[in-house]
C-alpha positions as CSV (number, residue, x, y, z in Angstrom):
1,X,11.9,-5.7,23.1
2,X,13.9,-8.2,25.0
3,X,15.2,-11.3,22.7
4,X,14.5,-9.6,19.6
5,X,17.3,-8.2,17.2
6,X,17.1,-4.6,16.0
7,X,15.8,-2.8,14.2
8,X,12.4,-4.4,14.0
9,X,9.0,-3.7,13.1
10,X,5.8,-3.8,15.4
11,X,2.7,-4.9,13.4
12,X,-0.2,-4.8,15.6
13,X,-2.8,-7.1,13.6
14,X,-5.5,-5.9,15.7
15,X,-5.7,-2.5,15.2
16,X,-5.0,-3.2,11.0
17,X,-7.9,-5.4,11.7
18,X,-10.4,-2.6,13.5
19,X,-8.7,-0.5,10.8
20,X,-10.0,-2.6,8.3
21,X,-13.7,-2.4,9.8
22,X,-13.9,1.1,10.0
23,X,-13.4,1.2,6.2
24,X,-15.5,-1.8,5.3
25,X,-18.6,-0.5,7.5
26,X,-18.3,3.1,5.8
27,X,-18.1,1.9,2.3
28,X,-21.2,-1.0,2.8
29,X,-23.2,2.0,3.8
30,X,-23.1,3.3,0.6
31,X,-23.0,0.2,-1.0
32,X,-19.2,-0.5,-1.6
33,X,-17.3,-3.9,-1.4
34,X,-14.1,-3.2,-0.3
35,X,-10.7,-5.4,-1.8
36,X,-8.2,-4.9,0.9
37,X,-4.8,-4.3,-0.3
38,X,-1.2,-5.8,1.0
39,X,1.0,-4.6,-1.4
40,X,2.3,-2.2,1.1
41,X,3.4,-5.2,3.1
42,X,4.6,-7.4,0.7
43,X,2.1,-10.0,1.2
44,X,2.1,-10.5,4.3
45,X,-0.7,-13.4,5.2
46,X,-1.1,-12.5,9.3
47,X,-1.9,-8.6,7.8
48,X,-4.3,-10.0,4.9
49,X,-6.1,-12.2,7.6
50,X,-6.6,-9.2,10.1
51,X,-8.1,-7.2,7.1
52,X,-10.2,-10.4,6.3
53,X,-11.5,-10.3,10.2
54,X,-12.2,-6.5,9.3
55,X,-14.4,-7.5,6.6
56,X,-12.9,-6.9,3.5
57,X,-14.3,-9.5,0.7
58,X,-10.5,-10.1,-1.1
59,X,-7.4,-9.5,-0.8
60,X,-5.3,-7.8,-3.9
61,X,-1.7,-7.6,-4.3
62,X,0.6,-6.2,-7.3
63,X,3.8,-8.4,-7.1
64,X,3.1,-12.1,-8.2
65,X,5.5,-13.4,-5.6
66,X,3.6,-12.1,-2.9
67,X,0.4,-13.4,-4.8
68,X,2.3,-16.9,-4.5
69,X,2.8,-15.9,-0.3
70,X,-1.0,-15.8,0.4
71,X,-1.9,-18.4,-2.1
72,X,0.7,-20.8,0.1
73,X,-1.1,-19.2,3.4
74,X,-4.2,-21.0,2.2
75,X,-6.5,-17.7,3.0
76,X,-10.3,-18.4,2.7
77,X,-10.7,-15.5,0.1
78,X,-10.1,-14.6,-3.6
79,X,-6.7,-13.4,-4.8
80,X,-6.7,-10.0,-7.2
81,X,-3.4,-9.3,-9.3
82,X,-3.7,-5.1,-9.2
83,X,-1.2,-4.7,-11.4
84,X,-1.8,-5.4,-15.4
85,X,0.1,-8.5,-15.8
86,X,3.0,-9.2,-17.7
87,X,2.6,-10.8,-21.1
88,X,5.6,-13.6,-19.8
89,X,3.8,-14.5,-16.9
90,X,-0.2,-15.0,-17.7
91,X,0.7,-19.1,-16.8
92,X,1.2,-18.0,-13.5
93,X,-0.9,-15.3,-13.1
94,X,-3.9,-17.8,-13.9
95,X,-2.8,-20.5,-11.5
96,X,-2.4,-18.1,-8.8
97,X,-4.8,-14.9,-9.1
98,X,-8.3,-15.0,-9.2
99,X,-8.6,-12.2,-11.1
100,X,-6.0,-9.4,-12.3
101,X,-6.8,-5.9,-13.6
102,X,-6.3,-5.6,-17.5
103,X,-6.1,-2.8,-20.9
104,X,-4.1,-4.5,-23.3
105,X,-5.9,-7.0,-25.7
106,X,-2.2,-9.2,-26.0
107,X,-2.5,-9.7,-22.5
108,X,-5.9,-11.1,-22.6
109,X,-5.3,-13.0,-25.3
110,X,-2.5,-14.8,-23.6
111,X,-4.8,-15.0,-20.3
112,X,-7.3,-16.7,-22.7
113,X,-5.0,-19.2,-23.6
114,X,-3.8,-20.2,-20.1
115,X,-7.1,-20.4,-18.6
116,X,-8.4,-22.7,-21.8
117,X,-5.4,-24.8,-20.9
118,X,-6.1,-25.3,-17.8
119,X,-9.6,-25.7,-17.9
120,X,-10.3,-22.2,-15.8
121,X,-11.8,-19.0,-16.1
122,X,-10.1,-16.2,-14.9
123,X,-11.7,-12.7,-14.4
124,X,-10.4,-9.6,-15.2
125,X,-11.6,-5.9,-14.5
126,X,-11.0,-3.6,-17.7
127,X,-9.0,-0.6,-16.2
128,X,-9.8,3.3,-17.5
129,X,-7.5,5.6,-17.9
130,X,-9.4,9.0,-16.7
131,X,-6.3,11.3,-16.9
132,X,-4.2,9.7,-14.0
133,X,-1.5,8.6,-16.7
134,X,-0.9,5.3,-15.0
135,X,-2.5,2.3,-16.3
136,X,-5.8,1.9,-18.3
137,X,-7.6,2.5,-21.4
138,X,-8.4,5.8,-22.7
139,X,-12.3,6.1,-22.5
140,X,-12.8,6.7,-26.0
141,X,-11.4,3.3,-27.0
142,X,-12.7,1.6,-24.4
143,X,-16.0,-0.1,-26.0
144,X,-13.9,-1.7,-29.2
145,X,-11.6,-2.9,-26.1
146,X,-14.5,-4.8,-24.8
147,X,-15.8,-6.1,-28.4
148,X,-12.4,-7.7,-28.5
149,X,-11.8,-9.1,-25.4
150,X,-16.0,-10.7,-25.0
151,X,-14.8,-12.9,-27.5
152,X,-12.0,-14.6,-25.8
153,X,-12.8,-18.0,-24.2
154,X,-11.2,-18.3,-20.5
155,X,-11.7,-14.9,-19.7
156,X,-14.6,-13.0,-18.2
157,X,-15.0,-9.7,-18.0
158,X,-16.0,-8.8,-14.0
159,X,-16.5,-5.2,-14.4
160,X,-14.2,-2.4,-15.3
161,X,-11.9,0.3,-13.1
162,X,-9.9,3.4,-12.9
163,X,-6.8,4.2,-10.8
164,X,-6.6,7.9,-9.5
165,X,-4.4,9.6,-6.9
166,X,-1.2,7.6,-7.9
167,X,0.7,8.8,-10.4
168,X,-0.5,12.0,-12.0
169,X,-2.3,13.1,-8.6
170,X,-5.7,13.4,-10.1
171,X,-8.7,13.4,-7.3
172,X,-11.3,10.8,-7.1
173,X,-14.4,13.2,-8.5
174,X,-18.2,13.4,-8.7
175,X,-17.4,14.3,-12.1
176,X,-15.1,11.5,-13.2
177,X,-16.9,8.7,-11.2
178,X,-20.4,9.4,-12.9
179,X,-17.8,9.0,-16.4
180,X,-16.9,5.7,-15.2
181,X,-20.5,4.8,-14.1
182,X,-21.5,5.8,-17.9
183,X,-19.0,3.8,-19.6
184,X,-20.2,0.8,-17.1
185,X,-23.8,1.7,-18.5
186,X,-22.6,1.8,-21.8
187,X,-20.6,-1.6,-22.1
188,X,-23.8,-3.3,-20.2
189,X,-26.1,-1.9,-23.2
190,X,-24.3,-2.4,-26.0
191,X,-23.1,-6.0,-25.3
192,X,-25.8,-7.0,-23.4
193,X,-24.0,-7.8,-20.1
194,X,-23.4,-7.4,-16.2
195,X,-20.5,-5.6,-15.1
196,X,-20.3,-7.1,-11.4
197,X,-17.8,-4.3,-10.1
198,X,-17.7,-1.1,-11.3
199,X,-14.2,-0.3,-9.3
200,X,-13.4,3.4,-8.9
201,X,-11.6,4.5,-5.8
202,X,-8.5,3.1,-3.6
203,X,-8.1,5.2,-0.2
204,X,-8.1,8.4,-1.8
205,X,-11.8,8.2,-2.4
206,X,-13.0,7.7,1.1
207,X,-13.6,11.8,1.3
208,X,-15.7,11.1,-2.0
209,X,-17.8,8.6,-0.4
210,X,-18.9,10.7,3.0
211,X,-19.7,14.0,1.0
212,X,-22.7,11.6,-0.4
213,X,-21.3,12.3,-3.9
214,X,-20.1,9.2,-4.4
215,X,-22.2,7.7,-8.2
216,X,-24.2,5.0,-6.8
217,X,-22.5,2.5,-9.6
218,X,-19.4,2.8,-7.7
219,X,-19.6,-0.4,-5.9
220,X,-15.9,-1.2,-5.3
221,X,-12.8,-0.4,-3.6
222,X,-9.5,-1.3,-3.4
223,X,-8.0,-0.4,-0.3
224,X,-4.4,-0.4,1.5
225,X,-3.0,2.9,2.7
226,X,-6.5,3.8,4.8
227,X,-6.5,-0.3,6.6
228,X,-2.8,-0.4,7.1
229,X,-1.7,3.9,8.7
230,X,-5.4,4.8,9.1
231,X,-5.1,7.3,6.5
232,X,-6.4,9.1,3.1
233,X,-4.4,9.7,0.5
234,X,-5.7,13.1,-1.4
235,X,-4.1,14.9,2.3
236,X,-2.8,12.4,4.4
237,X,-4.8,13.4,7.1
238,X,-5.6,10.5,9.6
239,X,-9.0,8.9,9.0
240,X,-12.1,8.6,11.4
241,X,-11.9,6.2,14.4
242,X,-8.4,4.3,12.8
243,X,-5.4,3.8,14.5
244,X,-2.4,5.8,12.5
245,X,0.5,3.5,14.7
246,X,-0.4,-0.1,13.3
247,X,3.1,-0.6,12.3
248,X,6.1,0.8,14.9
249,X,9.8,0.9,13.9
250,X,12.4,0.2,16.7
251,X,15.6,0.8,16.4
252,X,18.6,0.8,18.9
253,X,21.3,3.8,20.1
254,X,24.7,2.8,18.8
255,X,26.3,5.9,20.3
256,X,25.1,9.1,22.4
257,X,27.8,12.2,21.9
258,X,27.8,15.8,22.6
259,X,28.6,17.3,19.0
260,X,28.9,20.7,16.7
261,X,25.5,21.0,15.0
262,X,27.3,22.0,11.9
263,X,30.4,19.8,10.1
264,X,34.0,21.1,10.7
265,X,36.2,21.1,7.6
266,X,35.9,21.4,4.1
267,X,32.6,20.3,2.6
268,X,31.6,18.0,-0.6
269,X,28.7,16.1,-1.3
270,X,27.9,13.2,0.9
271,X,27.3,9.4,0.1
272,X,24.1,9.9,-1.7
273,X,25.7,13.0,-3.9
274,X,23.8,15.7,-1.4
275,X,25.1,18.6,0.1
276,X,23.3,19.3,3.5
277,X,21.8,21.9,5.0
278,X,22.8,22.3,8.6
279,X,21.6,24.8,11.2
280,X,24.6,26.6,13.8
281,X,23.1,25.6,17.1
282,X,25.8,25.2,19.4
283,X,27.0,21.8,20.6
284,X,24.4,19.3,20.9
285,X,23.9,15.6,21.7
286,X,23.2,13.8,18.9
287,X,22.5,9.9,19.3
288,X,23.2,7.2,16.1
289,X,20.4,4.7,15.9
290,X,21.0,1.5,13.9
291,X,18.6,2.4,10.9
292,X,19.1,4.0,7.6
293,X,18.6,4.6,3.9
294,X,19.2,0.8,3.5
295,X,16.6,-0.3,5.3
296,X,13.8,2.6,5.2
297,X,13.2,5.7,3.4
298,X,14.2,7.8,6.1
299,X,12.1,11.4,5.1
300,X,9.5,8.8,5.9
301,X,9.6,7.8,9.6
302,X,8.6,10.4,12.6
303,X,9.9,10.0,15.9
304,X,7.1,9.0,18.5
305,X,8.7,11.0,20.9
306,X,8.5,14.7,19.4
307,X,11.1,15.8,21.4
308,X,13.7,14.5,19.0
309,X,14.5,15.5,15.8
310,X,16.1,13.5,12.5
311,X,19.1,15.1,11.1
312,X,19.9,13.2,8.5
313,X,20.9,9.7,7.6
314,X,23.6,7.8,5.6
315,X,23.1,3.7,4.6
316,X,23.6,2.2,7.8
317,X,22.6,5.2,10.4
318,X,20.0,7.9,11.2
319,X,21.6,10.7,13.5
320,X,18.9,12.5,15.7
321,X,19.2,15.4,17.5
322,X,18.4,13.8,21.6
323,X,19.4,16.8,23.5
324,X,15.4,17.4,24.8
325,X,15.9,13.6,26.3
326,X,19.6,13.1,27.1
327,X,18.8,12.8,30.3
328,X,16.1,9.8,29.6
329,X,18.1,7.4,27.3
330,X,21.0,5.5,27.0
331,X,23.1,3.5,25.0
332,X,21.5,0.3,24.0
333,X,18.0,2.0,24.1
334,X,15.7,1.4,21.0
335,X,13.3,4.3,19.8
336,X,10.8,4.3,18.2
337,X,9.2,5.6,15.2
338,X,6.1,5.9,13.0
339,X,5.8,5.7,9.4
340,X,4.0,6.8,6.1
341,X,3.5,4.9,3.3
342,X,6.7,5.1,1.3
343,X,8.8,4.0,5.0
344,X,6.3,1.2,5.7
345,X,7.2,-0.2,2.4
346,X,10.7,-0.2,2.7
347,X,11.2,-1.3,5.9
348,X,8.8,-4.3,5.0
349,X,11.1,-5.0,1.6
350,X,14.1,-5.1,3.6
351,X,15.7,-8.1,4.6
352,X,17.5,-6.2,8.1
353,X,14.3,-5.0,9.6
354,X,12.7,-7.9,12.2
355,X,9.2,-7.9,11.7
356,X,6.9,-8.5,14.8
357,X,3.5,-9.2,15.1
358,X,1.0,-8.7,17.5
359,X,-2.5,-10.1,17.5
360,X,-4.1,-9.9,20.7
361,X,-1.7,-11.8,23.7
362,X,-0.2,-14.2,20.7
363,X,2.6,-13.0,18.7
364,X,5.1,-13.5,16.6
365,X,8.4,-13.0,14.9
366,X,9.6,-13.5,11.0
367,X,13.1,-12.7,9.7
C-alpha cells in the first residue's frame, strides 16, 4: 500500500465489528452478555469501539497499560481487568478498571483499601478453578472465600467465573458449567445475595452454547479470539457467518533468487539453536520478505496466496518458497498473509509492524 512502510498490518474494523455481532446475537439468544476482549490487540481503542458497534456490553483487557489506552480513549463502556491483579498495583487497578477478576483474599483486601480511599466501589468476579490449572479458586474452598471477602468495604462481589481452554486445555462442559451454576446457587443461599454474572466461557464455549447444553445460569462471556479471527478455540475451526481475515500482514520482497532447496556445507544449529529439516527439491526460487521472528511468531502466519510456501525464518527474514508465482512478483512486491492467535499478538506487540486500520472509506495509520 502506497505511502505506507512495511511490514504492516491491515485491521479491517468493520468486519471485527460484524464479527463482533455475530457473537453478541448468538449468545443473547441464549441469554449471554458478552465482554469483548482486546488483549489480543493490545488495547487497541478503534478495535474495542468496532466490537462496541457489534454489541458487546464491556470491553476486558489483561495488561493495565492497555487498560490505561482505552481508559485515555474515553470509550462509553466499563473497563474489566481479566487478569487477577497484582498486589503492587490495586491503586491503579481501582482508578482505572471497573472491575477485575479475583481468588486471592490479599488482593481484595488491598482492593478494599483503595477503593475506601478513594471513595469507590470496585467489583470483582470470584474466579473458579475447575481443573484448567490457570487461575481461580478450587471449588471446595470457594464459599469461606466469599465469607471473607463480603466483609470487605469497597469491594462487591458481581458474580463469580472460571477460565477453561487456556492453559491445561480443559473443554467448556455441560458437566462443569452446571458445577459453576451450583456454586453460584450456593453462594446466593448461603449469604443471601445476587450474583449478577455468573461468567463461564471465553470463545471456546461457543460450540457449548448451540448444542442447547449450555446451563441457563451461564449468563456471561468473555470473548476475543471468536470477534477478532472469526474463530473457536476447542478446534480452531472458523465460526458461522465471521470473517477469518480481520487482520492482514503485509510484508515486502527484499530479494527473489533461484536457490538449492537444501543448504551446502557443513551443518550446525541455526540462530535460534535448531537444526532444520529441509526437503532435496531441486533448485528453486525462493523470495526473502522483510518479516521475521522479531516481529511475528512465524509458525503462525499463512500465506494468502496458497501457492507459496514458508520455509523457515531467522530474526529479521521469512524465506518462502515462490517458484508457483515467480512469474507474478517482483522485487519490491509486498505479500500478504493471515494469522492465528499467537501471530496476531506478536505482530500487534511489536514496535516494526505499521498498523492500519480500516473502517469503512476512513482509515488510518499508527506507528
Amino acid at each position: 500500500m502506497a505511502g505506507v512502510n512495511t511490514p504492516y498490518l491491515i485491521i479491517d474494523l468493520d468486519k471485527i465489528e460484524r464479527n463482533a455481532r455475530t457473537v453478541v446475537d448468538l449468545c443473547a439468544q441464549h441469554g449471554i452478555t458478552v465482554t469483548g476482549v482486546t488483549k489480543g490487540v493490545c488495547g487497541h481503542p478503534g478495535v474495542a469501539s468496532a466490537m462496541l458497534r457489534g454489541g458487546v456490553a464491556s470491553i476486558a483487557d489483561s495488561r493495565m497499560k492497555n487498560i490505561q489506552r482505552l481508559r485515555n480513549a474515553c470509550l462509553d463502556t466499563a473497563l474489566i481487568l481479566l487478569r487477577v491483579p497484582p498486589l503492587s498495583a490495586v491503586n491503579a487497578v481501582v482508578e482505572l478498571a471497573d472491575l477485575s477478576l479475583n481468588s486471592e483474599l490479599p488482593v481484595l483486601e488491598g482492593l478494599s483499601a483503595a477503593a475506601i480511599r478513594t471513595g469507590k466501589t470496585h467489583d470483582v468476579i470470584v474466579m473458579v478453578d475447575f481443573g484448567d490449572l490457570r487461575e481461580g479458586i478450587w471449588p471446595d474452598d470457594v464459599i469461606a472465600f466469599v465469607r471473607e471477602a463480603i466483609s470487605l468495604e469497597g469491594v462487591r462481589i458481581k458474580g463469580i467465573g472460571t477460565n477453561l481452554a487456556c492453559f491445561g486445555g480443559v473443554v467448556p462442559s455441560e458437566a462443569n458449567m452446571n458445577q459453576l451454576a451450583a456454586l453460584a446457587s450456593e453462594i446466593e443461599h448461603r449469604f443471601e445475595m445476587t450474583l449478577e454474572w455468573i461468567s463461564g466461557i471465553n470463545s471456546s464455549g461457543l460450540e457449548l452454547i448451540t448444542s442447547g447444553r449450555m446451563p441457563r445460569r451461564i449468563n456471561h462471556a468473555r470473548i476475543g479470539e471468536a470477534i477478532l479471527l472469526g474463530r473457536e478455540t476447542i478446534h480452531r475451526k472458523p465460526w458461522p457467518d465471521t470473517f477469518q481475515d480481520a487482520f492482514v500482514l503485509h510484508a515486502e520482497i527484499l530479494e527473489l533468487k533461484q536457490k538449492p532447496s537444501i543448504p551446502v556445507g557443513e551443518r550446525s544449529e541455526d540462530a535460534f539453536g535448531h537444526l532444520p529439516v529441509f526437503e532435496d527439491r531441486g533448485d528453486r526460487r525462493r523470495a526473502l520478505i522483510n518479516v521475521g521472528r522479531e516481529d511475528i511468531d512465524i509458525n503462525g502466519i499463512s500465506p494468502r496466496d496458497s501457492r507459496i510456501d514458508i520455509l523457515g525464518g531467522s530474526s529479521g527474514y521469512l524465506v518462502l518458497d515462490v517458484t508457483a508465482v515467480k512469474d507474478h512478483i517482483a522485487v519490491g512486491d509486498a505479500l500478504s498473509f493471515t494469522l492465528n492467535y499467537s501471530a496476531l499478538l506478536a505482530a500487534m506487540t511489536s514496535e516494526y509492524v505499521t498498523k492500519y486500520t480500516l473502517n469503512g472509506s476512513a482509515h488510518s495509520v499508527e506507528q
